[in-house]
C-alpha positions in Angstrom: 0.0 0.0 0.0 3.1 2.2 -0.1 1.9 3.6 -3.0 -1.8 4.5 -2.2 -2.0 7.8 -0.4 -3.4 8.3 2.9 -6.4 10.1 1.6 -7.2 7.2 -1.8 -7.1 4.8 2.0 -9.4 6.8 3.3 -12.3 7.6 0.3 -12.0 3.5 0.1 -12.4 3.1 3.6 -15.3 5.7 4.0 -17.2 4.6 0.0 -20.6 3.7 0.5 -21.0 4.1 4.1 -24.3 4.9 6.0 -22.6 6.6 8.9 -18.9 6.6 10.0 -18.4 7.2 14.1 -15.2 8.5 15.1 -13.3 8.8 11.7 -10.1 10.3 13.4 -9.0 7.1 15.1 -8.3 5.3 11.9 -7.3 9.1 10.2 -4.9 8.8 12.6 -3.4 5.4 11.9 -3.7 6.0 7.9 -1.9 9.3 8.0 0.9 7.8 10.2 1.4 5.1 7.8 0.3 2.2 9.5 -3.2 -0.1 8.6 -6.1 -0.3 11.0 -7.3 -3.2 12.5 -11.3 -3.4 11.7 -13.3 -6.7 12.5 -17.0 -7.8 11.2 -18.7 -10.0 13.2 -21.7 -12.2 12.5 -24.1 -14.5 14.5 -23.8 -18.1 13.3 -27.9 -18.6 13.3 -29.5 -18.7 10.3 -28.0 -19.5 7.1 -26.2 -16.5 4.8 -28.4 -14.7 2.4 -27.9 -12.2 -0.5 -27.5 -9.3 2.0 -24.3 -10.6 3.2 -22.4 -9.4 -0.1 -23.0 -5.6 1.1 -20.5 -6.6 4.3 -18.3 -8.5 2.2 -17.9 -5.7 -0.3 -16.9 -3.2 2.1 -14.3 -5.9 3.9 -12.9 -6.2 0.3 -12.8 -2.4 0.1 -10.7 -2.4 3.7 -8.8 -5.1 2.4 -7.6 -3.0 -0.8 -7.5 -0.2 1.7 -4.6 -2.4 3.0 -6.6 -2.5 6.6 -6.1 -6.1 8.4 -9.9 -7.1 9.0 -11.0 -10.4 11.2 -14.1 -12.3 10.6 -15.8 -13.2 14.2 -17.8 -16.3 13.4 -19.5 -15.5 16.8 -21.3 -18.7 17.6 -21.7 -17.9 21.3 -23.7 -14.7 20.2 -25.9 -17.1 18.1 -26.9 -19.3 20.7 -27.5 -16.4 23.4 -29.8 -14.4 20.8 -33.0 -16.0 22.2 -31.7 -19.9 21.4 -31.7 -18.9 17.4 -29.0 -21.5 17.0 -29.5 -24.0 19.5 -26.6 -25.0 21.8 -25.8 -28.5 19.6 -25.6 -27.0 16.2 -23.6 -24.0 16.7 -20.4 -25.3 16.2 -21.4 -27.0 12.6 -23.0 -23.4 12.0 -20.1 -21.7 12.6 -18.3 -23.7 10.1 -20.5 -23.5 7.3 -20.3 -19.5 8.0 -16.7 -20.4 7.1 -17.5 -22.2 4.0 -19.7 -19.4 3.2 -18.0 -16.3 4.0 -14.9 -17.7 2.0 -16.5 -18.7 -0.7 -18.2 -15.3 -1.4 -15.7 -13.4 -1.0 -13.7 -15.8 -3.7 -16.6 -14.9 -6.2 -15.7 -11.4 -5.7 -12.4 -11.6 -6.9 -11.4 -10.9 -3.1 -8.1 -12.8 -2.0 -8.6 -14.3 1.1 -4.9 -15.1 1.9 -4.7 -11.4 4.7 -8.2 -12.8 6.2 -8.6 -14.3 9.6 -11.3 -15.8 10.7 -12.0 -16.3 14.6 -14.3 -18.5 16.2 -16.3 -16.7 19.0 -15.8 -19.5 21.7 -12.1 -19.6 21.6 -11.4 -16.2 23.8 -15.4 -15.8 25.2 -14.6 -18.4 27.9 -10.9 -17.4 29.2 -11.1 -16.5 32.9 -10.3 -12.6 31.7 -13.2 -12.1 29.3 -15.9 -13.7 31.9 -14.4 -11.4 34.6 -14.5 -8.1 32.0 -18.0 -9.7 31.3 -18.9 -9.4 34.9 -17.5 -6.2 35.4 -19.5 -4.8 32.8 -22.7 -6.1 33.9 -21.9 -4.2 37.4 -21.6 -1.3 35.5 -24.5 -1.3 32.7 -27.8 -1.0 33.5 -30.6 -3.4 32.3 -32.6 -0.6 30.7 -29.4 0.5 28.9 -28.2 -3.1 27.9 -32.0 -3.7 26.8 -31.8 -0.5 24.4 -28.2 -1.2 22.8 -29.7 -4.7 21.9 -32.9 -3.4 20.5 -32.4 -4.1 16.9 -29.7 -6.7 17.0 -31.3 -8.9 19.5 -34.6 -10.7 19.3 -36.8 -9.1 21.1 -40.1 -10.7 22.8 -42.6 -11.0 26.2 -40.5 -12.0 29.1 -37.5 -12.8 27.1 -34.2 -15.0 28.5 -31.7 -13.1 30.5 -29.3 -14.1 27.8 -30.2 -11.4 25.5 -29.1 -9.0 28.1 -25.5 -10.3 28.1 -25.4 -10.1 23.9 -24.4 -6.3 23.7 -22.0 -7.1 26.3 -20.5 -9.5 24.9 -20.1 -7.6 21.0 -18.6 -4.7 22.8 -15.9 -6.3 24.3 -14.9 -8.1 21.2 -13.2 -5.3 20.0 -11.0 -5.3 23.0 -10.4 -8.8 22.8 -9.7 -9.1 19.2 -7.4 -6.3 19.4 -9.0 -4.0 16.7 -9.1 -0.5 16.1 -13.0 -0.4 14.4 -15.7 -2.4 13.9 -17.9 -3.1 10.7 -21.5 -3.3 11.0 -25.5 -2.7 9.9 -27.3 0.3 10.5 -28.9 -2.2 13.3 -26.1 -2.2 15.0 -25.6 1.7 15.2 -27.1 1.7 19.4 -24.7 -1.2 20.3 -21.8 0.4 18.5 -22.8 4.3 20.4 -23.1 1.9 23.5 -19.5 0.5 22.6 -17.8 4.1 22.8 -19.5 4.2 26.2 -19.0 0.8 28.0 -15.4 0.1 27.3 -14.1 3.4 29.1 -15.5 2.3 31.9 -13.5 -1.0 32.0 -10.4 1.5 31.4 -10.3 0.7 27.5 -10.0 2.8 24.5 -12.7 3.7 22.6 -12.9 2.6 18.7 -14.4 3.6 15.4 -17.1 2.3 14.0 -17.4 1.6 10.6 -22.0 1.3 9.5 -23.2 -0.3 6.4 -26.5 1.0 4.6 -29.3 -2.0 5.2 -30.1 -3.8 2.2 -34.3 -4.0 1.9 -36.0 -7.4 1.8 -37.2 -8.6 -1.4 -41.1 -7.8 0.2 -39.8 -4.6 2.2 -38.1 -4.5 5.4 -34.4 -5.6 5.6 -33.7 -8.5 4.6 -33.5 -11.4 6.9 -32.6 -15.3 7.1 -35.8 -16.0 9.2 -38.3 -14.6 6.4 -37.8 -17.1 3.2 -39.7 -14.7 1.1 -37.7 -11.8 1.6 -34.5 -13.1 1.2 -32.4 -15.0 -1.7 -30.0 -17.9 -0.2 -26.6 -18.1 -1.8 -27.2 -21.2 -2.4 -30.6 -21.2 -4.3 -30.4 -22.2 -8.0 -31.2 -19.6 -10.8 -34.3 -20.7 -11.4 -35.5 -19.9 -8.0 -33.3 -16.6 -7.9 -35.3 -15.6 -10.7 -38.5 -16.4 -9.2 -38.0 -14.9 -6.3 -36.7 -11.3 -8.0 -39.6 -11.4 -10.2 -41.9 -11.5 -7.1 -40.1 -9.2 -4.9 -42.2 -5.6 -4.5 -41.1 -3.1 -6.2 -43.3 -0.2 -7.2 -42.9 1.7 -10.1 -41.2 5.1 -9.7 -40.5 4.4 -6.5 -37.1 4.6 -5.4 -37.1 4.8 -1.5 -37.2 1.3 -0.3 -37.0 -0.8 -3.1 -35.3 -4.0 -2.4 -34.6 -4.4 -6.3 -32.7 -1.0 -6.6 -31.0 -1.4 -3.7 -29.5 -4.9 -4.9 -28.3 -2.9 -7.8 -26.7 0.2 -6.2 -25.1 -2.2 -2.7 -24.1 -5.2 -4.8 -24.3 -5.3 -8.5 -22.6 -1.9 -9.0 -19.7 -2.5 -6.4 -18.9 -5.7 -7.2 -19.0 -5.3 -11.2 -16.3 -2.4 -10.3 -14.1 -5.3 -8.3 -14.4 -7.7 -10.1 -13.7 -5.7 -13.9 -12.4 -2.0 -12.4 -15.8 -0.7 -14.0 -18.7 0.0 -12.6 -21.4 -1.1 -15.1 -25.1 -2.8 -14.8 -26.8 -3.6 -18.2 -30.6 -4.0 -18.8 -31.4 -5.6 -22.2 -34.3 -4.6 -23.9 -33.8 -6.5 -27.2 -37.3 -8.3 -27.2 -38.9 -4.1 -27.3 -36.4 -4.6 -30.2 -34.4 -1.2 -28.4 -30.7 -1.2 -27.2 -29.9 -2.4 -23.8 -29.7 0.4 -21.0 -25.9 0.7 -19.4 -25.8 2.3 -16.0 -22.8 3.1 -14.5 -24.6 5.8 -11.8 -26.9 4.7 -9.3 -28.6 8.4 -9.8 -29.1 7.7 -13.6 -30.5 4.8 -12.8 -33.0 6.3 -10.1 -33.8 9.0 -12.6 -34.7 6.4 -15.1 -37.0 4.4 -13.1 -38.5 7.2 -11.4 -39.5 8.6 -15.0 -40.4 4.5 -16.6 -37.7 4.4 -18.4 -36.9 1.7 -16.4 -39.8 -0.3 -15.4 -39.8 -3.0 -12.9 -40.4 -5.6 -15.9 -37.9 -4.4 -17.4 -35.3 -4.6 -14.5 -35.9 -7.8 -12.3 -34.5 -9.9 -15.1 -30.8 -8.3 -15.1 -30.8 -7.9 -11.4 -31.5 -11.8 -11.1 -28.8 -12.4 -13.8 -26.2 -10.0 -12.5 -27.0 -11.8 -8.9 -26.6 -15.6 -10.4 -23.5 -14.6 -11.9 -22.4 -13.7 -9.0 -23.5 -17.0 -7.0 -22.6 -19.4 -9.2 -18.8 -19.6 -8.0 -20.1 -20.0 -4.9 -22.2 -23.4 -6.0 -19.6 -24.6 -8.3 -17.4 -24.6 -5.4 -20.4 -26.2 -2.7 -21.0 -28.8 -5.1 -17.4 -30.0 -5.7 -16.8 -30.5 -2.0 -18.2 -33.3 -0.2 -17.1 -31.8 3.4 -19.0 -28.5 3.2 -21.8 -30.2 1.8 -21.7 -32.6 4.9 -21.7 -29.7 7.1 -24.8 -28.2 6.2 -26.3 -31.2 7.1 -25.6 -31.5 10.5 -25.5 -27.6 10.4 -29.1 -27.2 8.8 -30.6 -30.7 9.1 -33.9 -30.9 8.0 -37.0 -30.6 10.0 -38.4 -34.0 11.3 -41.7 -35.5 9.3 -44.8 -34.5 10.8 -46.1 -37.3 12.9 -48.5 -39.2 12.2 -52.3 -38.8 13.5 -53.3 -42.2 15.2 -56.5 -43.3 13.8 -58.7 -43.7 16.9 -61.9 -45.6 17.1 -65.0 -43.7 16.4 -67.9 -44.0 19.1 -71.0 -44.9 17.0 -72.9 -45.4 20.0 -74.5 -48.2 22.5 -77.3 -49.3 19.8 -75.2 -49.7 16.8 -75.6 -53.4 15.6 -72.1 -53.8 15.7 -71.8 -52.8 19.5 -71.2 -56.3 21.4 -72.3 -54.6 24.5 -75.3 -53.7 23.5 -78.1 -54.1 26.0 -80.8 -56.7 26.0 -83.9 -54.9 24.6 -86.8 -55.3 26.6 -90.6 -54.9 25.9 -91.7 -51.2 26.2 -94.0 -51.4 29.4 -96.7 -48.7 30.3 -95.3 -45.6 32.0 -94.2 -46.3 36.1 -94.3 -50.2 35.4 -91.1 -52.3 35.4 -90.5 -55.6 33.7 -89.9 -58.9 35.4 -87.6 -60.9 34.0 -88.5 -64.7 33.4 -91.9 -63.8 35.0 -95.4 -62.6 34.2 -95.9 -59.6 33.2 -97.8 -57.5 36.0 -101.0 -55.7 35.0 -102.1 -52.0 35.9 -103.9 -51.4 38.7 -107.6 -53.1 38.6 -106.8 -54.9 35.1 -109.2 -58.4 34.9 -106.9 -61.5 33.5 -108.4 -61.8 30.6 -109.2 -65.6 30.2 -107.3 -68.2 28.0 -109.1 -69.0 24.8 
């Protein structure tokens, strides 16, 4: 990086970021020659969608910024973030992150070789992180915990106490991985304000933090690995990414929101400019018979669709290409090994068969001809009179036997 100046570092560092807190602690380390430390963490729970490429854009942007970036595969978060990865799967979760995180990253033309990846659980339970952890929850309030989690954790009635320990637990990472700033969502903007806070406390430096712009769903909202709809696997074939781009909502003329144009501007447009040094997305038109639309602008492209020169017909198609071009190194590389294919079975094993309903008997009642218990049926006798069995039949009250003929 000797021959990248401090200020081409930076505008790499600082490209397409939603919010940058405390920019002069890695100004500082930039303009005194040296490369910051920045980490990205990530929950092992549910498995890696499309949204994960905005992340892994911006780590290959640190990377070429010649910053030294660590990957927590934070499996312990996972399981405290109301049991989303339950306690005997984490550790097979955490490895198909691996897989995962590697592998896209590979499709981006991003060399992996000044990456390191650290597993949660291998500093989490030393002596010294517990006893930071318990100083920390001496000093931290519930109410403040509670709000630093708000959009990170799970939130629900009466939740576990465990959600409480999560933001203390991500804000003493960056102590304990040694880091100068940490990469995250918007979500993530109260834990990382809470970071700047908490660590002083404990007599630790305060870092910068480093906030990525939320991709939308594919039906609104951001997009997450609990909703199937609004999110495309990287492993789902093209057919399927097709499908699902061709149903996501996107209004016409409207920009704000819209999942597709996001995809677009956070991923499509960035990575073409890795992976070629241009930035360039192409809708075809050639069955209107017109000449495909180039886009090398985001704001062209927003001034486009907001006047239908760009429709949504017209622009799900290349968005699902441009995203199965970019996913398709990925499954080459799933398919052709039989170990990470292995480990999302035991990582993701799929749900049990439904059980099935026991057939029980139906009741069709005492005097069904079938019933072996059916009483004997007696002769119907007049009102307040009660047969004898064996016997004579009583009469009424001052009935004559009537004589034998």
């Amino acid at each position: 990086m000797a021959e990248t100046r401090p200020e081409e570092r930076l505008a790499l560092i600082r490209e397409n970021l939603a919010e940058f807190l405390n920019p002069e602690i890695l100004e500082k380390i930039v303009n005194e020659g040296r490369n910051p430390k920045v980490y990205w963490g990530t929950a092992t729970t549910g498995r890696p969608h499309a949204g994960y490429l905005v992340p892994a854009i911006k780590i290959a942007q640190l990377l070429a910024a010649g910053c030294e970036v660590t990957i927590l595969l934070a499996d312990i978060h996972g399981f405290l973030d109301n049991l989303k990865a339950p306690i005997e799967l984490v550790a097979n979760r955490a490895e198909y992150y691996r897989f995962v995180i590697a592998a896209l990253l590979k499709a981006m033309g991003v060399s992996i070789d000044r990456l390191r990846f650290v597993l949660g659980s291998s500093y989490q339970k030393s002596p010294e992180y517990v006893m930071d952890l318990y100083k920390m929850c001496s000093l931290v309030s519930e109410h403040d915990a509670k709000r630093a989690g708000a959009e990170v954790v799970k939130q629900s009635d009466n939740a576990p106490l465990s959600g409480l320990l999560y933001p203390a637990l991500q804000v003493l990472d960056e102590q304990y991985l040694d880091v100068d700033a940490q990469l995250g969502g918007m979500d993530q903007r109260k834990l990382f304000v809470a970071a700047t806070e908490w660590l002083p406390k404990l007599g630790y430096k305060q870092r910068a933090h480093l906030i990525n712009t939320m991709v939308p769903g594919l039906q609104g909202s951001k997009m997450s690995s609990s909703d199937e709809n609004s999110k495309i696997d990287l492993l789902d074939p093209a057919d399927l990414v097709l499908k699902k781009v061709k149903k996501a909502f996107a209004a016409p003329k409207e920009v704000e929101g819209n999942g597709v144009l996001a995809l677009i501007e956070y991923v499509l447009l960035p990575v073409s400019l890795l992976k070629t040094g241009e930035r360039k997305f192409v809708v075809e038109r050639e069955r209107d018979g017109l000449e495909p639309l180039v886009y090398t602008e985001i704001s062209k492209l927003h001034e486009d669709y907001r006047n239908e020169v760009l429709t949504p017909q017209l622009v799900k198609p290349a968005v699902a290409k441009g995203l199965n071009e970019i996913l398709a190194p990925i499954q080459a590389e799933f398919q052709a090994s039989k170990e990470w294919q292995d480990i999302t079975e035991k990582a993701y094993p799929p749900p049990p068969p439904p059980a099935k309903k026991k057939k029980e008997k139906k009741d069709k009642g005492t005097m069904h001809p079938g019933n072996k218990n059916k009483p004997q049926q007696q002769n119907a006798q007049p009102d307040g009179v009660k047969a004898e069995a064996g016997g004579e039949q009583p009469q009424p009250d001052g009935a004559a036997e009537l004589p034998v003929r």
